[in-house]
C-alpha positions in Angstrom: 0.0 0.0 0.0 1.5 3.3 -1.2 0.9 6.5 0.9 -0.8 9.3 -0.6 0.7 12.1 -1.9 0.8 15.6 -0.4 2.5 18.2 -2.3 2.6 20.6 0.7 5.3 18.2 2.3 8.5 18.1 -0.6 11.6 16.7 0.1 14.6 19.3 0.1 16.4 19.4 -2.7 20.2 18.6 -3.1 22.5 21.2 -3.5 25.6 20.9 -4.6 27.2 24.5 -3.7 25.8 25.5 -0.4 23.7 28.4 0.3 23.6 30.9 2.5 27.4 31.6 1.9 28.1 35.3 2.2 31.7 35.1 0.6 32.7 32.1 -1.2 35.9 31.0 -2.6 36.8 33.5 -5.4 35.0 36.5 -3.4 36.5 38.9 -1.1 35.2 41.0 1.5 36.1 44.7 2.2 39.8 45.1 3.2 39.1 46.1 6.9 36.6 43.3 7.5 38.9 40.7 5.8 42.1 41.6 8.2 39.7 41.0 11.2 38.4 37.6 9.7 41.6 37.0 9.1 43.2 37.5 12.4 40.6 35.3 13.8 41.6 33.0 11.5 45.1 33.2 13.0 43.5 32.8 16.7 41.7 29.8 16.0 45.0 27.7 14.8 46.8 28.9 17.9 45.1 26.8 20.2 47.0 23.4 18.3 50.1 24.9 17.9 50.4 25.7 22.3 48.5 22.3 23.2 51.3 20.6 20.5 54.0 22.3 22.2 52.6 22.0 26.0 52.6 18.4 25.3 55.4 17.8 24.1 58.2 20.3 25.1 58.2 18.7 28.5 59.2 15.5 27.3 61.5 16.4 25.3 63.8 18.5 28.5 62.5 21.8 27.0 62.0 24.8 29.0 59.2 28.0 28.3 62.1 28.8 26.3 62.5 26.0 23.9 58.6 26.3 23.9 58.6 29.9 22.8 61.1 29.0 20.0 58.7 25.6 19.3 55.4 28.3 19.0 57.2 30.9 16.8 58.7 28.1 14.4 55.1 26.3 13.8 53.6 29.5 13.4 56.1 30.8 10.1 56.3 27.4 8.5 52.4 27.4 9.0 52.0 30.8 7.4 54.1 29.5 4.4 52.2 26.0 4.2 48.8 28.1 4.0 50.1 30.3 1.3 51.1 27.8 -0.6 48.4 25.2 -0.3 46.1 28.4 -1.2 47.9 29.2 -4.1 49.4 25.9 -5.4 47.5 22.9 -3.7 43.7 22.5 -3.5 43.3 26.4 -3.6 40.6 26.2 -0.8 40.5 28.3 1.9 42.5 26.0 4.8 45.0 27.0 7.3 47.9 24.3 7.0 48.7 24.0 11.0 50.2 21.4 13.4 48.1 18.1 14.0 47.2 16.1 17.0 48.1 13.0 15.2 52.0 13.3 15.6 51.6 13.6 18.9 52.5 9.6 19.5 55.4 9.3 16.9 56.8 12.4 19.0 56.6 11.1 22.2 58.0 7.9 20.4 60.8 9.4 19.4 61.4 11.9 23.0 61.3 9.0 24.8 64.2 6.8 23.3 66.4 5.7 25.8 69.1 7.1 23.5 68.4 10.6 25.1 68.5 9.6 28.4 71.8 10.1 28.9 72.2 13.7 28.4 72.3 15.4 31.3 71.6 19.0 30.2 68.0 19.2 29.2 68.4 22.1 26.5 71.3 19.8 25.3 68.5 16.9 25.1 65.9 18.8 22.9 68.0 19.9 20.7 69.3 16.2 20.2 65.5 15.0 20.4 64.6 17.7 17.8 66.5 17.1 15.2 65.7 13.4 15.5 62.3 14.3 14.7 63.7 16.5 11.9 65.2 14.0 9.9 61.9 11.5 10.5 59.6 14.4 9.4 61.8 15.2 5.8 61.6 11.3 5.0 58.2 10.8 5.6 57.4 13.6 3.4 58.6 11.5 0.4 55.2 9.9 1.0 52.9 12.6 0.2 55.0 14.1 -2.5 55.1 10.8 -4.6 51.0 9.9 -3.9 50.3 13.4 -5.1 52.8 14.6 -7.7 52.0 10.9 -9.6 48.7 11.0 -9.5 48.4 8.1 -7.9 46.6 9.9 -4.5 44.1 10.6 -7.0 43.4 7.0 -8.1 42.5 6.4 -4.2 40.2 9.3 -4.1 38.0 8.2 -7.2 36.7 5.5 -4.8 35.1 8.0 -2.7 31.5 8.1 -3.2 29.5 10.5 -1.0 28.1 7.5 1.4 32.0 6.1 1.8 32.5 9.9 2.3 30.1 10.6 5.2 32.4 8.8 7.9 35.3 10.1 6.4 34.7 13.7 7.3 32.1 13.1 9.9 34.6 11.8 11.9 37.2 14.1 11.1 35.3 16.6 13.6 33.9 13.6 16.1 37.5 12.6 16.6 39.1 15.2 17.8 36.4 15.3 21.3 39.1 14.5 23.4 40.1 18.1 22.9 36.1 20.4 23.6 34.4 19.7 26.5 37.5 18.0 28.3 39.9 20.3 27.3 37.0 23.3 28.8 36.6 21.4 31.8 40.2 22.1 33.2 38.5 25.6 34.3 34.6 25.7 34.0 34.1 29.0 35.4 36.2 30.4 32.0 35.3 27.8 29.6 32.0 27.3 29.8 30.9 31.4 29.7 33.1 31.2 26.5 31.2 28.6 24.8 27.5 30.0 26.2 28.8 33.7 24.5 30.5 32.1 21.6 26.5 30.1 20.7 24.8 32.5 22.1 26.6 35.4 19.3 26.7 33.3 16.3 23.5 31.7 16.9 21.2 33.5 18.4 21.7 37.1 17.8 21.4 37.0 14.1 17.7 35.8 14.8 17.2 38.6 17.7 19.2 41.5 15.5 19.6 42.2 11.9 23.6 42.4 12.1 26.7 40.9 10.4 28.7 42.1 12.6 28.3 39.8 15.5 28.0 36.6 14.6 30.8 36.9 12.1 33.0 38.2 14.4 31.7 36.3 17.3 34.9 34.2 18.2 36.8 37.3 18.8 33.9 39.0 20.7 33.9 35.9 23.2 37.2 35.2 23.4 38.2 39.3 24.0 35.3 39.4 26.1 36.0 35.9 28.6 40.2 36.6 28.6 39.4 40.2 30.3 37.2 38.0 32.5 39.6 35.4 33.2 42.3 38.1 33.8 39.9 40.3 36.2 39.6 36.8 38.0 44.0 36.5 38.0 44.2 40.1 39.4 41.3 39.9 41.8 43.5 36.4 43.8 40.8 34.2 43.0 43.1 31.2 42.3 45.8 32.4 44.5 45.7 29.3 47.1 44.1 26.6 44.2 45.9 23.6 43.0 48.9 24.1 40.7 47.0 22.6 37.9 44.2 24.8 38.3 46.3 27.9 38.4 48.2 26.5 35.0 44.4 26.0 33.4 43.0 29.2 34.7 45.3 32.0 35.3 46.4 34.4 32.4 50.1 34.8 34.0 51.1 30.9 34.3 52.2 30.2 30.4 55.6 31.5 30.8 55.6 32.6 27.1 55.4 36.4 27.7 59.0 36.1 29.6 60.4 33.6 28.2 60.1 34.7 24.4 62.9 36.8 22.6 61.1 40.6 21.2 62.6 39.7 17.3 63.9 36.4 16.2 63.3 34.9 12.8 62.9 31.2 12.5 65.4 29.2 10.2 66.0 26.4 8.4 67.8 23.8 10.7 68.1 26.1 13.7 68.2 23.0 15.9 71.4 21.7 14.3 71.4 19.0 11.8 68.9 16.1 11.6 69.6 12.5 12.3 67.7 9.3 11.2 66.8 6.8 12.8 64.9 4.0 10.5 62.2 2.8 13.8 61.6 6.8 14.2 61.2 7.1 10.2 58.2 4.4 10.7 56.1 5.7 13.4 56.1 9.1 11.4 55.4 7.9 8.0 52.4 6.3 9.9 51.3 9.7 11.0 52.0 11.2 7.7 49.4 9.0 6.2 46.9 9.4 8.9 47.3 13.5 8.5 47.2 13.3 4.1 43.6 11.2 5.0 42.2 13.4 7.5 42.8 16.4 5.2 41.9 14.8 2.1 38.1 14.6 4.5 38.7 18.6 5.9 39.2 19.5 2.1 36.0 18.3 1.1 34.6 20.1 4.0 36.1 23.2 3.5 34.7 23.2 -0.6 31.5 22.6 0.8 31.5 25.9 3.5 33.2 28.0 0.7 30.5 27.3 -1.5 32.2 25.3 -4.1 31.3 22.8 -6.0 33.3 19.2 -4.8 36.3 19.0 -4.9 37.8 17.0 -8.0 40.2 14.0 -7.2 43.1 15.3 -9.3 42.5 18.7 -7.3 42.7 16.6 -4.0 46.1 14.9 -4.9 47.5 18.0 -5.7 46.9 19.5 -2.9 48.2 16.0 -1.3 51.7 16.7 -2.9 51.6 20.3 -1.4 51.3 18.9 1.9 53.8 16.8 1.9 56.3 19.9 0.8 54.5 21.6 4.2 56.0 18.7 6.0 59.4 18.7 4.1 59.5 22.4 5.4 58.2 21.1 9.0 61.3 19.2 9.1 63.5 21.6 7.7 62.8 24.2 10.0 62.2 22.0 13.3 58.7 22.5 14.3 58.8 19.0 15.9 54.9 18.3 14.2 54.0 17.7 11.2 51.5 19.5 9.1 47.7 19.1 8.2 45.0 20.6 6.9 43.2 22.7 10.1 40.2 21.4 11.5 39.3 24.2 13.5 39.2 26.6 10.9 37.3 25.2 8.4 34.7 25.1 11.3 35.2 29.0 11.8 34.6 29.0 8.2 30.7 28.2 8.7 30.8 30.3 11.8 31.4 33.3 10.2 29.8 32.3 6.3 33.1 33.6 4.4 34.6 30.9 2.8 37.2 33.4 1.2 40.6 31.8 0.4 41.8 35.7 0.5 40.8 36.2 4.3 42.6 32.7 4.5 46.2 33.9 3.2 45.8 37.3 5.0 45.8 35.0 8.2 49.3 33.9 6.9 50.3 37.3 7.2 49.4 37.6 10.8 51.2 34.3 11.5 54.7 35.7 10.1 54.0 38.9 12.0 53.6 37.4 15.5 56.3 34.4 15.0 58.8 37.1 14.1 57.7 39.7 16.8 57.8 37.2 19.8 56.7 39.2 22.7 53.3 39.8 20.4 52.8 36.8 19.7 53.4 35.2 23.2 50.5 37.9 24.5 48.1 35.9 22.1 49.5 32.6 22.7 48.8 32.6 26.7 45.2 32.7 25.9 44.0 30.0 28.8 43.4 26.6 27.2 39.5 26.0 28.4 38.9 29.3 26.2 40.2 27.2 23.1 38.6 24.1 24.2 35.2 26.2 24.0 36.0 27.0 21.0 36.7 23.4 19.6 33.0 22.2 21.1 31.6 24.7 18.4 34.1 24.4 15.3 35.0 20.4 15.1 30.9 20.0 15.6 30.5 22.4 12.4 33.0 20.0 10.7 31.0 17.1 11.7 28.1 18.5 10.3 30.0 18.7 7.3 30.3 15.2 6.6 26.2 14.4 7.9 25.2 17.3 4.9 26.8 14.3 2.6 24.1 12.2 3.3 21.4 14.6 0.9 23.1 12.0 -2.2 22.6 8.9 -0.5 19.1 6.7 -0.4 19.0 6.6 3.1 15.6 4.1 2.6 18.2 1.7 1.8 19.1 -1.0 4.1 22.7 -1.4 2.7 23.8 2.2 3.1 21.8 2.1 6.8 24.8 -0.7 7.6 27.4 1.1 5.6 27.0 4.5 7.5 26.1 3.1 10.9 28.9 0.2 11.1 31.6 2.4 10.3 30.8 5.1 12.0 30.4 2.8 14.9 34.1 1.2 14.3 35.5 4.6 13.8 34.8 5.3 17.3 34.8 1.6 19.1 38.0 0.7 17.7 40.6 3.9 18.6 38.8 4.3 21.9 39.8 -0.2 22.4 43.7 0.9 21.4 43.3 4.5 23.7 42.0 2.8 26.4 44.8 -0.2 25.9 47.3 1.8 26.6 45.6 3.9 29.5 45.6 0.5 31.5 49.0 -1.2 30.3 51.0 1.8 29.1 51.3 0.8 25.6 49.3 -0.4 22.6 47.7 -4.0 22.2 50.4 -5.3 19.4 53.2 -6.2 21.0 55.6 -7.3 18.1 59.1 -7.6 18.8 59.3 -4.3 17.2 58.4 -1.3 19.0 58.2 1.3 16.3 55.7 -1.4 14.5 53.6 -1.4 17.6 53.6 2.3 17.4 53.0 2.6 13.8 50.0 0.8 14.2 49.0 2.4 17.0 49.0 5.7 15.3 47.0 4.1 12.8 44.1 2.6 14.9 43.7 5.8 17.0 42.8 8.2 14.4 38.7 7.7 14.1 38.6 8.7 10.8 41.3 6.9 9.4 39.6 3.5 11.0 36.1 5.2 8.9 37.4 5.6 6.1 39.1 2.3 5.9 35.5 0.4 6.6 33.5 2.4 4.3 35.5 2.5 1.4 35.8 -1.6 1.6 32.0 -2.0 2.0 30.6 0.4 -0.4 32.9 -1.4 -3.2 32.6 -4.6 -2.5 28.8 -5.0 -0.9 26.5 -5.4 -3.4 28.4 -3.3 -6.4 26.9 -5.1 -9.1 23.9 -4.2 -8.2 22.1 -2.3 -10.3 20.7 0.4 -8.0 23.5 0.5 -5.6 25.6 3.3 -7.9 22.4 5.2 -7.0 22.1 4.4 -3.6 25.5 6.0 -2.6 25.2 8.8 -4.4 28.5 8.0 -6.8 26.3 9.7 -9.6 26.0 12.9 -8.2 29.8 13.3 -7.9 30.7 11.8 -11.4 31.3 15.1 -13.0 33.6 15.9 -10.4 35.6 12.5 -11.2 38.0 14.6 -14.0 38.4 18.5 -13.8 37.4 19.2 -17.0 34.1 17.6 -16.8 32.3 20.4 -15.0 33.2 24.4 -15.8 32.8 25.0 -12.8 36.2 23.2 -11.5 38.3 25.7 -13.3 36.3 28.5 -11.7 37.4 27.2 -8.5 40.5 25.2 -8.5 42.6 26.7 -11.6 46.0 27.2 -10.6 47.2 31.1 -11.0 49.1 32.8 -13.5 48.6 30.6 -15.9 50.3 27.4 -14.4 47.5 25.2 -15.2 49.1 25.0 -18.8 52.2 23.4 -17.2 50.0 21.4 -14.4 46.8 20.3 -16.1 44.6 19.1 -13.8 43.1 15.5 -15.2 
């Protein structure tokens, strides 16, 4: 028995650029506005760069010093990786910053016995440093080769919006470790920051016909909850709290204002000259993969809030092979982390509807400024961490909600892509949270080879959500049931077959040409 029909209740229809997008890829805003867009741009990817270097400095015998010097470095190599990724790679409007997944191959590598036996500590991250140098320049290779031969692009072709639903979904989900948690070190800062952050890019623009506030509504909060926060310093409110408390909650407990030099420009191999080590070279090409996935998903998310069409695979592997140069440059400079395509700012990117890739490489501009002029920079960079993780609750969920809007080209009547969406979602979470928690209990991963940098390989394999996604989707959706006559249809493959090849659709060249006329010596195919 068929239901009747009702015309008054029509489905949505798909849209393959999305509306509502005040500024998209190829248009700019007025100067003025863009600078301020752009410099919250630059605040946003902050908030990696100091957990990264919080993290890790430690570890690795560094002082504030060595983490002032760690900030600055990351934030010029990341100003160059945005400009060109802008103007070379995908030519979307993503921030190329430090990621969260080298975290393990750098603790790996700070953690070799090898540098136990320095006794100077400043001695020891230099030596642990350049160790990670020389793992970061080989590792690149891998990038480079999967995107300059086209071969990156052969991998992407399989992507069919159902297989890409988990993909970028997850991208977002994953990183939860780092919202709520992160904002729960100090409630009474974190939490008014992400009430005033919803509260200014959600609500006012129903209660008051302005722009201004909900596009500038990071800044607004963040201004507005760090005066609060340093009223709170000044007032002795966490004078006789727990040291950790005073670290989370105090403006003046960073060290970064003191410790960082007023001018010092960042060079290639400041830390001395790399070393390899062939177990070290493992874990990080491991990570390397893991970051070229997760930004192959925060590219398509980032065409979608710019109001692009999708992305092209030759378009993706390109931009592939310009991330790998970022990391080449990552290790040639000594920033310790390797580079990705930023999360957090492809969320701000729906926050403030301005998907303009010029308001993307004016933020570049602010990061040269502040790594250069350190003192400036370190004023920014003490920002207390529950502020950023406030921030993270609202970006990473707009990045989810990236990869659900996906799901307008799949049948979702359709009992196959009902398993293909909910299993691997459901493995993308269960099976990095089995490894995370494996190594909360025993202190190190659940494969135990006789070779440790194996063990960690794969562990930095199994803990990215995404990555675990990705894997399960892709295998399903083209192997379950392809012959099938209405499963093309079901995952939505023929929506996204004119964006297979660049020259297919006119609309790729409108968005992802290269500039001065290099796409005659790169075609795009």
């Amino acid at each position: 028995m068929t239901a009747p029909k009702d015309d008054k209740f029509v489905p949505h229809p798909v849209k393959e650029q999305f509306p509502g997008v005040e500024f998209c890829v190829n248009s700019n805003p007025p100067w003025a506005e863009a600078a301020i867009l752009a410099f919250q741009h630059y605040l946003v990817m902050l908030g990696t760069i100091v957990l990264i270097s919080s993290i890790i400095v430690p570890t690795m015998g560094g002082s504030h010093v060595e983490k002032a010097y760690m900030i600055q470095t990351m934030l010029f190599v990341a100003g160059v990786n945005t400009l060109l990724q802008t103007l070379f790679g995908t030519r979307l409007p993503v921030v190329i910053g430090g990621s969260f997944r080298f975290v393990t191959p750098m603790l790996y590598i700070a953690l070799q016995s090898r540098y136990g036996f320095f006794i100077d500590p400043v001695l020891r991250f230099h030596h642990t440093m350049r160790a990670m140098q020389g793992a970061l320049m080989i590792s690149s290779i891998l990038p480079i080769l999967l995107g300059f031969l086209g071969i990156w692009r052969i991998v992407v072709r399989f992507l069919s919006p159902l297989s890409a639903v988990p993909l970028v979904t997850l991208v977002g989900l994953g990183l939860y470790a780092q919202g709520f948690p992160l904002l729960a070190e100090c409630v009474e800062i974190g939490l008014p920051e992400l009430i005033l952050l919803v509260l200014f890019s959600q609500y006012v623009p129903y209660w008051w016909k302005s722009k201004w506030i909900d596009r500038f509504a990071v800044l607004i909060s963040v201004v507005t909850v760090w005066a609060y926060a340093a009223l709170l310093t000044a007032a002795g409110a966490y004078n006789n709290r727990p040291l950790n408390t005073q670290f989370s909650c105090r403006v003046d407990r960073s060290g970064l204002v003191s410790s960082a030099e007023w001018i010092r420009f960042p060079y290639p191999l400041q830390w001395g000259q790399p070393t390899l080590h062939a177990g070290d070279t493992f874990v990080m090409l491991a990570a390397v993969f893991v970051s070229l996935v997760e930004s192959t998903g925060t590219f398509i998310a980032a065409a979608r809030f710019g109001s692009a069409t999708h992305i092209p695979s030759s378009v993706i592997s390109r931009g592939a092979a310009w991330l790998g140069i970022g990391i080449l440059l990552d290790g040639l400079w000594g920033t310790g982390t390797g580079s990705t395509a930023s999360v957090e700012n492809v969320g701000l990117l729906a926050v403030t509807k301005v998907g303009s890739r010029r308001v993307v490489q004016m933020s570049a501009g602010f990061m040269f400024f502040f790594a250069i002029l350190g003192k400036f920079g370190a004023i920014v960079a003490s920002i207390p961490l529950p502020i950023v993780g406030a921030l993270y609750c609202v970006l990473f969920a707009y990045m989810s909600s990236a990869g659900l809007g996906l799901l307008q080209y799949c049948n979702l009547n359709s009992y196959r892509t009902k398993f293909i969406l909910g299993f691997s979602l459901f493995m993308g979470l269960s099976v990095p949270q089995y490894f995370n928690r494996y190594v909360i209990t025993t202190g190190e991963g659940p494969v135990r080879s006789r070779s440790i940098w194996f063990n960690d390989m794969l562990l930095v394999l199994f803990t990215s959500p995404a990555t675990v996604a990705a894997i399960v989707s892709m295998f399903l959706d083209r192997t379950l049931g392809y012959n099938h006559k209405d499963v093309r249809k079901d995952g939505g493959r023929h929506w996204w077959g004119k964006f297979k090849y660049f020259e297919r659709d006119a609309r790729s060249a409108e968005f992802y040409s290269l500039p001065y006329g290099l796409s005659k010596y790169f075609p795009s195919v």
